[in-house]
N, C-alpha and C positions, 0 to 999 in steps of 0.2 A: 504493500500500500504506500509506504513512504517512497519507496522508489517509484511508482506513477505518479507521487505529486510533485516529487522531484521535476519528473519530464515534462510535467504540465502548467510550472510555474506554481504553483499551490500553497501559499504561505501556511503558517502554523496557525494563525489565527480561524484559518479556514473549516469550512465543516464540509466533508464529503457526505452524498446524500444518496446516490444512487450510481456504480457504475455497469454500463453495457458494453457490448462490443459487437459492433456493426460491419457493413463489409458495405463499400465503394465502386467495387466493380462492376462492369455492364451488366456480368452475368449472375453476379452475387447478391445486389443491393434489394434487398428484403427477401433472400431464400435463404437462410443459413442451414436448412435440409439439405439443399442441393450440395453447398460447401462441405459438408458432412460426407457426405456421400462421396463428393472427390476427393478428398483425403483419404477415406475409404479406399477408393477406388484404385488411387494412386498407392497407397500401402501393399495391397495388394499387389499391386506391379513389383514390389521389392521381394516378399514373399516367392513370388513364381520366378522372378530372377535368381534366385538363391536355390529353389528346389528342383529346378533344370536347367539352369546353365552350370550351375558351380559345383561340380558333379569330381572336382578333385580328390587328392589320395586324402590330404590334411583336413578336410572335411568332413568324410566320410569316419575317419577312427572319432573325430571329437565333435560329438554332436551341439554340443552347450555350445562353441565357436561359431557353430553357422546359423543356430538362434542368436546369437547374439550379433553376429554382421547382420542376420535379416532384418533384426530388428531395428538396428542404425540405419538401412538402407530403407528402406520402408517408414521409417520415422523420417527419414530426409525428403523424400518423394513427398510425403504430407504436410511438412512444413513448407514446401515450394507451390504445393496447391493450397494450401493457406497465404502464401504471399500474394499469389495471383489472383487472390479475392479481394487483398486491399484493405485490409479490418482495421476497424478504426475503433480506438477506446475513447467511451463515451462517458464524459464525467459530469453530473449535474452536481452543483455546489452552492452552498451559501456564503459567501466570502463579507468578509466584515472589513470594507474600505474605511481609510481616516476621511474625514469629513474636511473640505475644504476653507482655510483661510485665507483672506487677503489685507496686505497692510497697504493702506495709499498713503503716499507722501506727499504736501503741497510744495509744489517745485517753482513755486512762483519767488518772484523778487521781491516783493515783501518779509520772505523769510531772513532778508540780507539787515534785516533793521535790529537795531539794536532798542529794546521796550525800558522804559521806565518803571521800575518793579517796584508792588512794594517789600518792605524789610520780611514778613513773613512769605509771601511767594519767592523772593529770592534764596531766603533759608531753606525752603524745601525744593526747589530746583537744585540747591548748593548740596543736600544730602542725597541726591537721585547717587551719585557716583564716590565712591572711596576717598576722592581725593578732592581739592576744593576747586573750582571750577569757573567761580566768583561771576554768576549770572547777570550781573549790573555790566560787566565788560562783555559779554557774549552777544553773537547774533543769534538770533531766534533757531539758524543752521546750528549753529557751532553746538550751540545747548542740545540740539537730536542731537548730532553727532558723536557725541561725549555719550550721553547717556545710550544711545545703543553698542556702545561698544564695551563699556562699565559702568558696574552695578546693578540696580535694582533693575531699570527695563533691559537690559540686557540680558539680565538670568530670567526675567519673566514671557523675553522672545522663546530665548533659548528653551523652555519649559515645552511650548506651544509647540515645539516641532516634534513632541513624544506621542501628544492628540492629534496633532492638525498635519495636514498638506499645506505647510505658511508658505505662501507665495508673497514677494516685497512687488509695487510697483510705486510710482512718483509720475507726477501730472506732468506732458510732455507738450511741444509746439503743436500747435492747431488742434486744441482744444482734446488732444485723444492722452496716453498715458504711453508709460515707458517700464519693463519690465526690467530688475534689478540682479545682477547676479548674484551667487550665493557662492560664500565657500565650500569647498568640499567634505571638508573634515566638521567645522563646529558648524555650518548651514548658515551663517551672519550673513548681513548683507556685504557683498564683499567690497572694498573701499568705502569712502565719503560720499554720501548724497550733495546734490549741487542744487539751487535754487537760482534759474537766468532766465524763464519764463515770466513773458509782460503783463500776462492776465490770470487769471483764478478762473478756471470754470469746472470748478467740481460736479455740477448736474453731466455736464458732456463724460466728466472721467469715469464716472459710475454706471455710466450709458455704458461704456466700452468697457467694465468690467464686465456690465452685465451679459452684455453678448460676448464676451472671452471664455465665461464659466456659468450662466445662468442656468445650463441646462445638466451641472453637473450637482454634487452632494457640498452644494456652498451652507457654510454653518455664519458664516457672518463676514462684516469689514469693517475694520480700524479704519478709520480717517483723521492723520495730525495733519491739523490746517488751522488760520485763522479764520477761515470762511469765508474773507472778505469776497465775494463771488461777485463778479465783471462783466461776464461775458458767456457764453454757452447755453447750455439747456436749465432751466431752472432745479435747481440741486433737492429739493424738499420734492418735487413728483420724481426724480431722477432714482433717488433713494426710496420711494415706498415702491417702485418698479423690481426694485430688486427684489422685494418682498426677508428677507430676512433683515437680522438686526443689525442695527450699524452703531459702532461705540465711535464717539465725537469724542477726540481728543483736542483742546485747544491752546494753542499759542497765543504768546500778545496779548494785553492790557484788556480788560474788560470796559473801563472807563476812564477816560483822561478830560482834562479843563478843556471845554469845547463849546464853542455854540455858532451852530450855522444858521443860515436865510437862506430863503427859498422863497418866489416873488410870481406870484401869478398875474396876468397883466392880458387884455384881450387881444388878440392880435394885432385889428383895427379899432381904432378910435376917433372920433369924430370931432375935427376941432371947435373949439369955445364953449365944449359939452362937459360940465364937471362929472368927472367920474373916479374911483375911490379902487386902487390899487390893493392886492391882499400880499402882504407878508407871512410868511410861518417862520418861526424861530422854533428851535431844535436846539435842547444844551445837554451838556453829559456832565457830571462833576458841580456844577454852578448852581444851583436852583438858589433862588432868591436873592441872586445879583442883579443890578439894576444895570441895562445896556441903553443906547441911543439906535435909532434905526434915520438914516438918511436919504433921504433921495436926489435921483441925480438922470442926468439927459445930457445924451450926446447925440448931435445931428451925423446921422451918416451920409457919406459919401457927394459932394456937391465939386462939382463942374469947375465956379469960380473960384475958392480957395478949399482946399482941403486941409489944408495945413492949421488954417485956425480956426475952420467947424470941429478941429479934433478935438477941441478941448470940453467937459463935460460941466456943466454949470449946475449948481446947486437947485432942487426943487423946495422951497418952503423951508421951513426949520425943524429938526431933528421930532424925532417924535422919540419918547421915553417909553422905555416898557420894561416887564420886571421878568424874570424869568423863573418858570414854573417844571414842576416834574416833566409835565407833559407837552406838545407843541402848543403853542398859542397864534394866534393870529392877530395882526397888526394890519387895519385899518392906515393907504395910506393915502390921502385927498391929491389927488393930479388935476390938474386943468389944461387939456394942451392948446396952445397958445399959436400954435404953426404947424401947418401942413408939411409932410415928406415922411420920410424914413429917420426915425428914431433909438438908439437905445437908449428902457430906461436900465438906471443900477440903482438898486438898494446896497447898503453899505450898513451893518452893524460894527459897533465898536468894538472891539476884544476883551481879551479876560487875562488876569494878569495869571500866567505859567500856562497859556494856550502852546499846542504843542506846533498846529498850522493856522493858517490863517486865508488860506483857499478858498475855505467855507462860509466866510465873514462876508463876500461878495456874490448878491445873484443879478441877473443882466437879462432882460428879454429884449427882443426887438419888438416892435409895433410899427404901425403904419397910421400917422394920422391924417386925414382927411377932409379936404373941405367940401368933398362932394362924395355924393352917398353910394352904399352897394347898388347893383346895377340887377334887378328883377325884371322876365320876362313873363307875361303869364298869359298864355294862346289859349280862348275859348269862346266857341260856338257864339253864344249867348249869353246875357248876365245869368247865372246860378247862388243860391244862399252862399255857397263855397267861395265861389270868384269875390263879393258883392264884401262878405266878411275879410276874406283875405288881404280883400285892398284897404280896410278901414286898418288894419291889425300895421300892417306896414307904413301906413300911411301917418303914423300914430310912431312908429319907429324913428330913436334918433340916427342911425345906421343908414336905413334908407330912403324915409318921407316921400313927399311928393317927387322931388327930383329923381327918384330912386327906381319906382313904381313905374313899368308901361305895358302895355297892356296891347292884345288884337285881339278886337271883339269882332267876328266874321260879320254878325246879324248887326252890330252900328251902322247908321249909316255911312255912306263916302266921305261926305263934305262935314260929317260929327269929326270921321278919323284925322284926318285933315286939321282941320282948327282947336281942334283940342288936344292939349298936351300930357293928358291921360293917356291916351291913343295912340298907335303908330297904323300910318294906312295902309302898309304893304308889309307881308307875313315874313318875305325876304329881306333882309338887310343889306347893307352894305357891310362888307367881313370888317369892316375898322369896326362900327358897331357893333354889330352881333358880336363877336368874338370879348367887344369890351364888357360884354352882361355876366356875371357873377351867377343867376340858378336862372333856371328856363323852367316855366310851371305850364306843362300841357294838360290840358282837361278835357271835356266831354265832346269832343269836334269829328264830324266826319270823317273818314279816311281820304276821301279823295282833296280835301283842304290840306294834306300834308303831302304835297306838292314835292316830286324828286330832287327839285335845285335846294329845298329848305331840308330834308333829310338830310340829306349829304353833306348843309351846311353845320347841321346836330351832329351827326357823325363824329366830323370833324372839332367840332367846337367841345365835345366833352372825350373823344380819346386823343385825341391830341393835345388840348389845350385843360384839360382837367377842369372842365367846367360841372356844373350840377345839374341833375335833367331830374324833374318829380312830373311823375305822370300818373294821374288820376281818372279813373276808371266813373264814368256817367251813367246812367238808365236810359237815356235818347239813343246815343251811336255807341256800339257794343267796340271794347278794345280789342273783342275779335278778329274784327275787320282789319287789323291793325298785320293780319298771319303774310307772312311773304315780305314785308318791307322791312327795310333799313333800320327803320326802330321798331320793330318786332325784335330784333336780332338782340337790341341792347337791355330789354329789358328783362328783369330779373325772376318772370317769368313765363311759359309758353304758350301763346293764345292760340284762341283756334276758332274762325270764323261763324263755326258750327255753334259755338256756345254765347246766349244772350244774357241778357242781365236777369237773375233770379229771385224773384221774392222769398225770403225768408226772414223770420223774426230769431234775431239772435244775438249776443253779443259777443265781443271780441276774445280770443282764448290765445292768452302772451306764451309764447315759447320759452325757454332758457335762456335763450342768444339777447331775448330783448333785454334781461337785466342788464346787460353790460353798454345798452345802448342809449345814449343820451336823450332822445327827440322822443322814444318812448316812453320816458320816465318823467314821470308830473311831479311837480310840489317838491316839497323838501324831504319825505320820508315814504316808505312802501307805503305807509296808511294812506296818507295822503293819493300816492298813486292808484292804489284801489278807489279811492272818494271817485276822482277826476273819471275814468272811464265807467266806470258804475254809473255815474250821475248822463254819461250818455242815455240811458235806458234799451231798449231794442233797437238795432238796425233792422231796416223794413225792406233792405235786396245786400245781393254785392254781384262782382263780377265774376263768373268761375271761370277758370283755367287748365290746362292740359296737368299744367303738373307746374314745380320751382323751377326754377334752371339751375343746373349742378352744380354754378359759381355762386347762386343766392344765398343771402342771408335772411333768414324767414323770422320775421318777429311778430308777426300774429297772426293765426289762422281762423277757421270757422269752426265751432266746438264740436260737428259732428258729419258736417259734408265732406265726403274722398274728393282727391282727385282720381285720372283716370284709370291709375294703377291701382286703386278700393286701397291702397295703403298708408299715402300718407291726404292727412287733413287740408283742403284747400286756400290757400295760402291768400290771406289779407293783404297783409303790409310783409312788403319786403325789400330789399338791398341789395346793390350786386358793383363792385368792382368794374368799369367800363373800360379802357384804357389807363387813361392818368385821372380819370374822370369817377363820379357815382353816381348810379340811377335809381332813385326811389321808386317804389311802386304800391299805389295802393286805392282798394279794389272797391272804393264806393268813394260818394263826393258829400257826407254827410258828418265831418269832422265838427260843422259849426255845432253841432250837437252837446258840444263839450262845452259849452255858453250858457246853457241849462244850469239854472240853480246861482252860479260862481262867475255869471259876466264873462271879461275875456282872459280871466286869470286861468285857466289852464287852456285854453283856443292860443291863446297867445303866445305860450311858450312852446305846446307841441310845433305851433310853425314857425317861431322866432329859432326854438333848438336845433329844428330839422336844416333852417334857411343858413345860419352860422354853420350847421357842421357843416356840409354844400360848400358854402359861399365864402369862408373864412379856413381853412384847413388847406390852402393851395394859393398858389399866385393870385391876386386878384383884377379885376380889371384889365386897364393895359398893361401893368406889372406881367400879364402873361405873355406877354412879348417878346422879355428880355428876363431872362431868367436865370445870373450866375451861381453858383455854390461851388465848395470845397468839399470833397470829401468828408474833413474829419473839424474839429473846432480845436483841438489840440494836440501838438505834436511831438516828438520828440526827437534831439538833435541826433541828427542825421536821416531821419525821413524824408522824403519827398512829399511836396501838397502839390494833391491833383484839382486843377481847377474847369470845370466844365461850364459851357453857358450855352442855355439854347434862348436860340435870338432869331425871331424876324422881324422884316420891317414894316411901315406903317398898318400895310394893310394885309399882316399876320401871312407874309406868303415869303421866300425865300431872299434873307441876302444877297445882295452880289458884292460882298465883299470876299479876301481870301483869309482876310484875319480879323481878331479886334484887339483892341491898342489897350493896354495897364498899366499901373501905373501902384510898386509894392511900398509902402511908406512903414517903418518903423518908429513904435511909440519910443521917449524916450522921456527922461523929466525936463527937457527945455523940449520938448512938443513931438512933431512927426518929422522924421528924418526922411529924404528920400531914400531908398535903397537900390532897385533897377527899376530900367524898364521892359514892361513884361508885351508879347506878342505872342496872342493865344492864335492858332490856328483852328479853319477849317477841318473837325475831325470824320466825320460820320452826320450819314443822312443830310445831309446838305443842312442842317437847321444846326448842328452840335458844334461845338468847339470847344476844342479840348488842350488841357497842356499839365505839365510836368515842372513845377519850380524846385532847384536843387535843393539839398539843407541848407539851412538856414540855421545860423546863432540862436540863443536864447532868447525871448522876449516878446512884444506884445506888435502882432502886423496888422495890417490894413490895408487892402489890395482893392483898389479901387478900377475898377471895367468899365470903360469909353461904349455907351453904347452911340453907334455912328448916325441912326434917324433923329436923334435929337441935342448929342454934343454931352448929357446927362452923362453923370458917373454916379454906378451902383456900387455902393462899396459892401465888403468883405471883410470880418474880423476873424483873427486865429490867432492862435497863439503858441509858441515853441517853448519848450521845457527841458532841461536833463532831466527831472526826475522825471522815473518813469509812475505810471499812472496805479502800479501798484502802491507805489510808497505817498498816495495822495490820501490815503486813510489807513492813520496805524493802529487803529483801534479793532480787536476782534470783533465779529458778528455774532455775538451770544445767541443772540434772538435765532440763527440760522441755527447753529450748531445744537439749542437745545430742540429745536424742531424736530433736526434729522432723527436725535438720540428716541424723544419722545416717538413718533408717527412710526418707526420701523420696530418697536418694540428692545432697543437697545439703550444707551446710555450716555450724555454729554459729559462728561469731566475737563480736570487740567491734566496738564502733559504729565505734573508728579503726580498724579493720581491712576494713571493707567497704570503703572505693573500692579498695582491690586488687583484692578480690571479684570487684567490678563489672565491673571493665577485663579480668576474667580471662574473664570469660562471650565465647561466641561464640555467635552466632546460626547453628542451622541451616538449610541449604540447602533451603526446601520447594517443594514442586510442588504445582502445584491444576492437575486438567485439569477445562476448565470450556469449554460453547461458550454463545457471546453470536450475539444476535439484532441485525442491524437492519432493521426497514420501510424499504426505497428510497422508496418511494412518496410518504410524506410528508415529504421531507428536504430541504432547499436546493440538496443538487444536481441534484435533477431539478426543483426548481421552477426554478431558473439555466435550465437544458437546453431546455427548453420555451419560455420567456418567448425566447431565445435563437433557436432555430429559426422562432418564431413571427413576431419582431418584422423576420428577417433576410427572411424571404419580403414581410413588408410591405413594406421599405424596395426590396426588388428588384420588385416589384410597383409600385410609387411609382416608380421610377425607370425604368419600362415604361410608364408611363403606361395601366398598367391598373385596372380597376376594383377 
């Protein structure tokens, strides 16, 4: 028996359960009678060999002699008809495998920092190893290091490779992981771990453990990290995937003297309109320190001086605020005073033993305006919808009168004409059309959407990222809408066959709508229940084939299929156009929401829907000339890629081959020039693209000529040596105790894990598993043979036979 588990690999731990022995051959595989029978058969052949041929003198006196060559020979003949059948030993087993661990290292550059400790975490980081170590001098690396090689976590590694299959790996470039070698003899990791990786993305590392061993006897994963997580897959769904436990060991300060800002600000603002900027303050360490919050404006990018629009003037006077456990919000009064392109900054003051002060500054752009968003809204005939919608806007300081225009098909000629509600022809000129911020089509014929104005829609929202909401009427069915150019955009599949349906029902919100803003009323879920409840019954809607694959469906009908009986017939829905988004939605009866509460929720479902649309992309002519950079902050020796897609007046191609820049450096006597930059024609005839070399440390401003108007759109970035891990040295507790909790495992500090370690016990597993062996070709029947064969010679030899 030990000698078959020898040949079969068969550890001691193992339990054998059952062995057989089969036969492989064409003629053997499930007859072992027949096998029988030819060993039989073939013995016999030795037998009659012996009792008429070998008929010698030496024979004949000593009978026992020629039993006993018959029976070598005849034993030989049997074991070669047992080879030729091929027998295989069949061993079914339960084998008791070590259960798999894995340690990840964070390989990021943050590990390179040296933490501010205090006296009792230093002490016990000081006692992880024999010898003193002195954690206040250490980088967050050098302290692993030390500690796995002696002492405590090193004898509690060392421990795990008696239970465990411990595999080492450390988080590697482009977001995957890097597997760690092991010595031979003690199984350590063998050399120093290195920390040169620019981001943290531990969801991605644990992605790619999980498909390295997910499908194997994984018992859990160590992760030493600060957590600070950057970039990649979100690390808290990344780790419940893996579904076992995950022990969060953490490096790095849990809290230091901090407090940051963060500045919400609308993107467009309308000048000599008072409106009231939000701050949030966020502190670690400070609570009940008194800070200052500031405001501040800087004019971007202008034509005639750049040099001294650089400078950022003060907004008002400081505003006082106190700092609490929790964030606060700071209230802060702006009035913008002048139209163009603006940043504002918020500025709080610091805390005395702040460790950075990155966070002290937030910065939005805006765009203030003296002239309003640009609404189109095509329909048949006045409707409640149309009739409300334009009071609602019209009422807006965004877009008012100026803002609001309208094709009413059923006005007369000579109303469209002289009145400045109205536009008299459906077609625009592309300078206009193109300059309109959301197009609102409604209840209108098909044959009113005339081929030159499709094509102008087309264009105007996948290329120009404009907003297109179309609404579904009871007169002309959006049916009729199947085969056309806006058929195709919209977010779901019509079908001429299907008219508008009477039904009493109300609206039944998906999943997706929580997370959507134009569906969400009032300040709280209750509140959102009030608002659409207080509709009462819709009394039709529109039905449809079905969603379109790219939709986003945020309310359906609570019990009507579409035409696959499967999913519910989709209300309101969304859908990704180009650079563009197209609403959809399947009755014209929103005024509904005016019931009971005025136009306080009528107001915001289309104020919310018109900003996310109208405000979330270029706006107006701004989509003309449209430069960006890659990234907003860089680090020395990077390249910043700088793209801009630009036509001219009347949104149709350049003929130019370049466009002219112009890279200015902040410095504290103002904007230095730096070069001058010439972007080229790159792609699609509309793109132009370029490549600016590294650049020094500090604060740019790259201002782009656009050539229809002489205008310069400026650009801010900024270049840094530190890299962007070392822009927060503060561990992520909040992540780390996450992972610990959700996967059923444990966050600790780094001197806390060899307890950890020594705590884990491996379980008991069972693999029932059966292993093959070929007899046939094995040593012990080539022994067996060579054996029989050579034993008949030498008694043959010693008969003095032939």
């Amino acid at each position: 028996m030990n000698a078959i588990a020898r040949l079969l690999g068969i550890k001691a731990t193992d339990e054998i359960n059952e062995i057989d022995i089969k036969f492989a051959a064409w003629w053997s595989e499930g007859r072992p009678v027949l096998v029988l029978l030819v060993c039989l058969g073939l013995a016999a052949l030795g037998v009659y060999f012996y009792s008429r041929y070998q008929n010698e003198q030496p024979l004949q006196k000593k009978k026992r002699r020629r039993l006993l060559l018959t029976i070598f020979r005849s034993g030989l003949l049997a074991i070669l008809g047992f080879i030729l059948a091929e027998p295989i030993v069949s061993v079914s087993l339960t084998e008791h495998p070590r259960p798999l661990l894995l340690m990840l290292f964070d390989g990021s550059d943050s590990m390179n920092l040296v933490d501010e400790l205090s006296p009792e975490q230093a002490d016990a980081l000081d006692a992880m190893t024999p010898e003193s170590i002195n954690p206040l001098e250490q980088t967050r690396l050098e302290l692993l290091n030390h500690t796995l090689k002696n002492g405590d976590l090193a004898k509690a590694v060392g421990g795990l490779h008696e239970k465990f299959d411990l595999r080492f790996y450390t988080t590697s470039e482009g977001h995957s992981i890097r597997e760690l070698d092991r010595q031979e003899d003690s199984k350590q990791i063998d050399g120093d771990l290195v920390a040169d990786i620019q981001t943290t993305a531990i969801g991605s590392s644990l992605d790619e453990l999980n498909r390295r061993h997910g499908t194997r006897h994984l018992a859990g994963v160590v992760v030493v990290s600060d957590f600070g997580q950057n970039a990649g897959n979100p690390a808290l769904t990344s780790a419940e995937q893996l579904d076992v436990p995950v022990f969060a060991a953490g490096v790095g300060p849990q809290e230091v003297v901090d407090v940051a800002i963060t500045l919400q600000a609308p993107l467009v603002l309308k000048q000599d309109e008072n409106t009231s900027l939000a701050a949030t303050l966020r502190q670690q360490g400070a609570t009940g320190a008194g800070v200052s919050i500031q405001l501040f404006q800087r004019r971007l990018g202008t034509a005639t001086d750049a040099v001294l629009e650089a400078d950022k003037l003060p907004i008002g006077p400081p505003v006082a605020a106190v700092l609490e456990d929790g964030p606060i919000d700071v209230d802060l009064p702006y009035l913008p005073e002048q139209s163009g392109r603006f940043e504002i900054i918020a500025e709080v003051s610091g805390l005395p033993g702040e460790v950075s002060s990155r966070n002290n500054e937030a910065i939005r752009e805006v765009i203030i305006r003296d002239e309003s968003l640009n609404l189109f809204f095509v329909e048949h005939e006045p409707t409640w919808e149309w009739r409300f919608v334009k009071e609602v806007f019209h009422r807006d300081p965004l877009i008012g009168h100026e803002g609001f225009r309208t094709f009413l098909r059923s006005a007369d000629f000579k109303v469209r004409q002289s009145n400045d509600l109205f536009v008299d022809r459906l077609v625009r000129p592309r300078d206009e059309f193109f300059a309109n911020d959301v197009v609102l089509i409604s209840d209108v014929p098909s044959e009113m959407l005339t081929t030159p104005f499709q094509d102008q829609l087309v264009e105007y929202v996948e290329r120009f990222g404009g907003g297109l909401v179309v609404i579904a009427g009871p007169r002309f069915s959006v049916g009729a809408l199947q085969g056309t150019q806006l058929a195709d955009m919209l977010p779901v599949v019509v079908d001429r066959s299907l008219r508008p349906k009477p039904s009493k029902f109300q609206l039944s919100f998906t999943p997706q709508a929580e997370t959507n803003p134009f569906v969400n009323l009032g300040d709280n879920p209750g509140q959102n229940d009030l608002a659409w409840n207080n509709m009462g019954s819709l009394p039709w809607y529109q039905p449809v084939l079905r969603a379109h694959p790219l939709a986003t469906v945020l309310a359906t009908h609570p019990t009507d299929k579409t035409v696959d009986n499967t999913d519910l017939q989709p209300i309101i829905a969304t859908r990704r156009f180009g650079k563009g988004e197209v609403v959809y939605i399947g009755f014209n009866e929103t005024w509904r929401l005016r019931r009971k509460y005025g136009e306080r929720f009528y107001r915001q479902f289309w104020g919310q829907m018109i900003y996310r649309l109208g405000l979330g992309r270029a706006l107006g002519q701004q989509k003309r000339f449209s430069p960006t950079t890659d990234l907003t902050t860089y680090q020395t020796g990077e390249r910043v890629t700088v793209t801009v897609e630009a036509y001219n007046q009347n949104y149709e191609n350049l003929e130019v081959e370049n466009l002219k820049a112009r890279l200015l450096q902040q410095t504290s006597a103002g904007s230095q020039h730096v070069d001058d930059i010439l972007i080229p024609l790159a792609r699609d005839n509309v793109v132009f693209e370029t490549s600016i070399p590294p650049l020094d440390s500090g604060q740019y401003r790259l201002l782009v000529m656009d050539p229809e108007t002489n205008e310069e759109f400026e650009l801010g970035f900024e270049v840094t040596t530190a890299s962007r891990e070392r822009l927060d040295v503060v561990r992520n507790t909040s992540l780390q105790q996450q992972i610990g909790d959700v996967t059923g495992g444990q966050a600790c500090e780094l001197y806390e894990l060899p307890e950890v370690l020594n705590q884990l016990e491996a379980q008991d597993l069972k693999q029932y598993t059966e292993r093959q062996l070929p007899l046939w070709n094995t040593w012990f029947i080539l022994l067996l043979v060579l054996l029989v064969m050579h034993t008949e010679w030498l008694a043959r030899k010693l008969s003095n036979l032939r």
